[in-house]
N, C-alpha and C positions, 0 to 999 in steps of 0.2 A: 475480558470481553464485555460483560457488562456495565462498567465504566468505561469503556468505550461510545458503547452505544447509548448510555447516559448524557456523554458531550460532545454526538454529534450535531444538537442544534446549535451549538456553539463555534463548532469547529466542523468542518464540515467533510473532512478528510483525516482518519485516524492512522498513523503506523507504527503498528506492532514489532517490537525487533525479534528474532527467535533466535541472535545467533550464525550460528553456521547450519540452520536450519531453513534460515530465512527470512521472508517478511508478511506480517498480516494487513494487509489495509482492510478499513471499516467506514464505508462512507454512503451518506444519502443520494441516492439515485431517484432522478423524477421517473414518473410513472411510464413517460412518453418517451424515454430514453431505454434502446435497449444495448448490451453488454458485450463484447465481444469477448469471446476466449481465444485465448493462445495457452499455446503447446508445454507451456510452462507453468500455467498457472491453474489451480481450480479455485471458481468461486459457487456460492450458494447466497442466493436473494431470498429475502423475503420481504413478502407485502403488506406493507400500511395502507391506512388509509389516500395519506396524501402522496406521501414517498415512501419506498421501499430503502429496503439496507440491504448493502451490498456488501459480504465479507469473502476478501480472495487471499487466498494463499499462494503465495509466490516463491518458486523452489530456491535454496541457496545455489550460488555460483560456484563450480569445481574450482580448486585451489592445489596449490604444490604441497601446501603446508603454512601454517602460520607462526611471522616471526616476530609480531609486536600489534598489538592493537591500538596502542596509544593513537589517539585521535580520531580513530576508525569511525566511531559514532558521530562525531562533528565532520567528519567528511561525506558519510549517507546523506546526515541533515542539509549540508551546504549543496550538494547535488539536487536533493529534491526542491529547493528552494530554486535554485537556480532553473531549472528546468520549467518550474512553476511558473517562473516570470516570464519565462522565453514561451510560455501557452503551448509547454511538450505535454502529452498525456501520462497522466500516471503512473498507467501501466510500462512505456517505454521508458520512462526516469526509472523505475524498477531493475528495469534491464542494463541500462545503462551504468547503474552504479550502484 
């Protein structure tokens, strides 16, 4: 978490994998911007001076069972990516995949 939040002036949006736990994002939020929650997620802000940091935890997706990970990680990435460009928000790129 602390390298995280060490390279979000770099990076502006961090994600955490946890698993079949889930996912962490860590990313700066302007001051003037406020957060919406959903039913799935809990986050905790805190305040900077300029920007605040915003960490949400987002619950893993119920599953049957898992039969192969191979590539799994490269498909989360190519998902967030993709949505990224299409101007979806975070939170529902989340959801989505």
């Amino acid at each position: 978490m602390q390298q995280a939040i060490s390279l979000l002036p770099y990076v502006p949006t961090i994600l955490i994998k946890l698993g079949a736990h889930g996912v962490l994002s860590v990313r700066l939020l302007p001051k003037d911007v406020a957060h919406a929650q959903h039913e799935r997620t809990c986050a905790m802000r805190s305040e900077g001076d300029y920007v605040d940091v915003l960490v949400s935890y987002h619950l893993g997706l119920q599953h049957e069972g898992i039969v192969s990970v191979t590539g799994a990680g490269y498909r989360q990435f190519s998902v967030f990516l993709l949505m990224g460009i299409l101007g979806i928000p975070l939170l529902e790129s989340l959801l989505q995949g």
